[in-house]
N, C-alpha and C positions, 0 to 999 in steps of 0.2 A: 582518611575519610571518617567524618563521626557517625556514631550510630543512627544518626537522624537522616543522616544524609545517606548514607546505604542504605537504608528500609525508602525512603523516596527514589532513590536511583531502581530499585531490583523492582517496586510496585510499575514505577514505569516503563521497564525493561518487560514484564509481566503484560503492560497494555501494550504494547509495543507488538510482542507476541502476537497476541489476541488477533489486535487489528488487521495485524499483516496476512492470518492464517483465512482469518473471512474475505480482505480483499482478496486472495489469493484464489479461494474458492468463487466467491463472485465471477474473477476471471474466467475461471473455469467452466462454469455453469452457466453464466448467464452474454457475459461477451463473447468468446471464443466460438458455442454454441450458432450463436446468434449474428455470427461475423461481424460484428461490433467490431471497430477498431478505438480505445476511448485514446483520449490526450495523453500526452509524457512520455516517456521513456517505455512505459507500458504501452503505449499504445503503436511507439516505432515495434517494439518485438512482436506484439499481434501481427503487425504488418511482414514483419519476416517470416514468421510462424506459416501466413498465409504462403507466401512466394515460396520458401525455402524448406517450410518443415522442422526449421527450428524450433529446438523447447524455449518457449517464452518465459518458462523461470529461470535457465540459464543466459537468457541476450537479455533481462532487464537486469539481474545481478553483474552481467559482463559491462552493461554500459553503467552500473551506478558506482564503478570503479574509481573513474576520477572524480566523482562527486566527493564521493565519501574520502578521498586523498584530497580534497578542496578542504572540504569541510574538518577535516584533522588539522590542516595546517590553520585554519581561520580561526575555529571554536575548541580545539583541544582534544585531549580521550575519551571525553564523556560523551561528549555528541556524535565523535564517532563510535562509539562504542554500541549507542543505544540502537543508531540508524542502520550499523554493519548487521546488526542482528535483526532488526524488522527487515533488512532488504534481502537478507540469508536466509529468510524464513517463506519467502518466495523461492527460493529455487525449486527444492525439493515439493513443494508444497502442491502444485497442479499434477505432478508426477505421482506422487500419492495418492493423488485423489480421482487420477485417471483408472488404478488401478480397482478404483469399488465403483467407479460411475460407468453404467449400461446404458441406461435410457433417457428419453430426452425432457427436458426440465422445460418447463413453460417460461416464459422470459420475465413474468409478474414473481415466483420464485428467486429467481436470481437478482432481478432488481431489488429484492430487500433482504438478498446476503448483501447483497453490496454497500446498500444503506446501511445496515448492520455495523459496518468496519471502521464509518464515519463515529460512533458512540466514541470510541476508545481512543479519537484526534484529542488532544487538552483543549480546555476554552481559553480561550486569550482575552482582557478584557478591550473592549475597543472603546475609541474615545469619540465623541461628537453623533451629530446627528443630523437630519437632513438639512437645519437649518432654513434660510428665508426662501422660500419660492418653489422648496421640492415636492412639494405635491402639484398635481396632476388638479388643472382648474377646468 
């Protein structure tokens, strides 16, 4: 790997972190709280979390198993590499943070950790536009 491309791999490895550790907390504070169940693989472990009591950082890291064993054999080590460790960084992460949190958080609070975790997704550029007829007449 050249030097250009490790200083880009560990920045993103870096965002990756970040993002994971605010959704994590968003989790925490604002759905979990607020018995929010949101979409994905996150939101089946809320649902366990609810029924069963399980830690919701351990059943989304248990089910992003065969993803990340998908995503190894599709896209290589890199990709696994980045996404092992943003979805690693949930486990421990509400477990943590159970331990300093006592009181109850308003849900306007939490909705903008959560917002928060969205900064550190990369931009993609997308191509096209609404073209002939998409507005509202």
């Amino acid at each position: 790997m050249k030097r250009k491309q490790l200083f880009s791999f560990l920045v993103d490895l870096l965002f990756y972190i970040a993002g994971g550790m605010i959704y994590s907390v968003a989790v925490l504070l604002f759905l979990t709280e607020n018995e929010i169940s949101p979409g994905g693989l996150t939101g089946i472990a809320t649902i366990l979390n609810y029924l069963f009591s399980l830690p919701i950082g351990t059943v989304v890291f248990i089910l992003n198993i065969p993803l990340l064993a998908a995503g190894f054999i599709k896209f290589g080590g890199i990709f696994f590499s980045k996404n092992a460790v943003a979805t690693a960084v949930m486990l421990p992460g509400p477990g943590i943070f159970f331990l300093f949190y006592t009181s109850e958080v308003p849900a306007e609070r939490g909705s903008v950790v959560s917002g928060g975790g969205r900064i550190f997704k990369k931009k993609k550029k997308r191509g096209g536009g609404e073209g002939k007829g998409g507005g509202a007449g």
